[in-house]
Steps between C-alpha positions, in 0.01 A plus 500: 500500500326173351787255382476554135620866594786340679602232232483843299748655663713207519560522133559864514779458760669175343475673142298164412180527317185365539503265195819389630379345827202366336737276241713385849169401656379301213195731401449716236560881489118551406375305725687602791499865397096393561551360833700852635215684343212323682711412789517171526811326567481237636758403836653204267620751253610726765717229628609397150600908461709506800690181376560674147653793637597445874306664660240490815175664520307546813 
């Protein structure tokens, strides 16, 4: 499972969408939509996801 899958289902399980933890993290929805589709979060937006929604990834 790569770790845009996971963030993914993250959102599907907190009812949260996608655009909605890319306005928390400061980005845009476009271009973070971009990053799950290529893959390529980086860890500080990982970390700056778990802060948003309390949460721990591992």
């Amino acid at each position: 499972m790569t770790t845009s899958d996971m963030i993914i289902q993250l959102c599907e399980k907190l009812s949260i969408s996608i655009e909605e933890i890319s306005r928390r993290i400061g980005q845009s929805p476009q271009n973070f939509n971009k990053k799950l589709k290529r893959n390529t979060v980086s860890l500080d937006e990982l970390m700056a996801i778990e802060d948003v929604l309390g949460v721990t990834f591992e």
